[in-house]
C-alpha positions in Angstrom: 9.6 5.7 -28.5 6.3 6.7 -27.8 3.5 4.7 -25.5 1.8 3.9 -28.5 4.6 1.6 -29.9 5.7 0.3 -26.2 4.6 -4.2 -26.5 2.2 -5.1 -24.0 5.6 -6.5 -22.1 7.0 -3.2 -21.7 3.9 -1.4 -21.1 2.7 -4.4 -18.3 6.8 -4.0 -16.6 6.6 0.0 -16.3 2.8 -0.1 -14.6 4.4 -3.3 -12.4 7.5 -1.0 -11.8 5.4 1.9 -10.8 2.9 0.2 -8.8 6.2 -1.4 -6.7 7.5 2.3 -6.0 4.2 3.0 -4.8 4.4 0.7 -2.4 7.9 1.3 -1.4 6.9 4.7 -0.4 3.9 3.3 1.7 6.8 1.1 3.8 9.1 4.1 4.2 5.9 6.6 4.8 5.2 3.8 7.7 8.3 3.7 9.3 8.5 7.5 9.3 5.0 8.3 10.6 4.8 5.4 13.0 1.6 5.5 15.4 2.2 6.7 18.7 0.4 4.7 21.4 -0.2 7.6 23.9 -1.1 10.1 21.1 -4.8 10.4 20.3 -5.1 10.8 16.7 -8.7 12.3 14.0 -10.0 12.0 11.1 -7.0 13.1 9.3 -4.4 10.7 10.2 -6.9 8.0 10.1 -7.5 8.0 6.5 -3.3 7.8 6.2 -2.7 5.0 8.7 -5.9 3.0 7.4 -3.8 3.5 4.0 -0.3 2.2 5.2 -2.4 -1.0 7.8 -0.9 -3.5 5.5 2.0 -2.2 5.3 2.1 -1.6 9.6 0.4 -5.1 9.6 3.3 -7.0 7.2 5.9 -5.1 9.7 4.5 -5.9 12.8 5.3 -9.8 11.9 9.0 -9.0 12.5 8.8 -5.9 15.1 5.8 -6.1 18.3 6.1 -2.4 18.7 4.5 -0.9 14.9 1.0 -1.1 15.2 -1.4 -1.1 12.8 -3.9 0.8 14.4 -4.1 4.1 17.0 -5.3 2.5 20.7 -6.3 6.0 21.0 -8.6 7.6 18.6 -11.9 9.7 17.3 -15.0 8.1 15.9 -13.9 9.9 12.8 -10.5 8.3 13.0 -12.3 5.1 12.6 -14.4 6.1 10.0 -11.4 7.2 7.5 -9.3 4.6 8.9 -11.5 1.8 7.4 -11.9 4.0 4.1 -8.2 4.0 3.5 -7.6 0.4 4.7 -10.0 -0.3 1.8 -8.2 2.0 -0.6 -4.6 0.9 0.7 -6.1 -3.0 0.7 -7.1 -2.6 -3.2 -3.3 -1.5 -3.7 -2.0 -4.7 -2.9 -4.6 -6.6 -4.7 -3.6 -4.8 -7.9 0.2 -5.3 -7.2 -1.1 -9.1 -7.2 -2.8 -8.7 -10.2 -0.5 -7.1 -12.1 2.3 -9.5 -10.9 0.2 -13.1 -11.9 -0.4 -10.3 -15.7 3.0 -10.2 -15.8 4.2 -13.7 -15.0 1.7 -15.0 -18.1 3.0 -12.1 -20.4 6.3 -13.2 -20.0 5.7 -16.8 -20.7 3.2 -15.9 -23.8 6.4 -13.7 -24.5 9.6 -16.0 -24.6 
């Protein structure tokens, strides 16, 4: 079957299905790169833990130690940081999206 012939069900599931893998690899991406509070990070790792913030910041409900932010870092570090909070932000709000798409598809669709 062909994407051309998928409904607008199947086609809304498999972007909702993909965008919730996405995010599972942001959590486990997370917990594996944690931020280290005696580490002073750049530019680099900024852009990756601004990504992964909500993820740090839904965590850090549950556990004091994951923080969402380096205590220690560059100017530069703060400058990507906020560019891939933005990026990582827009993520979730797409996940939301797509989740309140899907919810009316399926009850257009009984």
């Amino acid at each position: 079957m062909s994407e051309q012939e998928l409904t607008p069900k199947a086609k809304a599931l498999s972007n909702y299905i993909g965008m919730i893998v996405g995010l599972a690899t942001v959590f486990v991406l997370a917990i594996i790169f944690d931020i280290d509070s005696s580490k002073e990070y750049g530019w680099f790792l900024g852009f990756f833990h601004g990504g992964w913030a909500p993820a740090n910041w839904i965590m850090s409900w549950f556990n004091d130690s994951i923080l969402v932010k380096a205590p220690i870092h560059t100017n530069a570090y703060n400058v990507f940081w906020w560019i891939g909070l933005v990026i990582g932000a827009w993520q979730w709000i797409k996940l939301l999206l797509a989740t309140i798409g899907l919810i009316g598809i399926c009850k257009n669709n009984k």
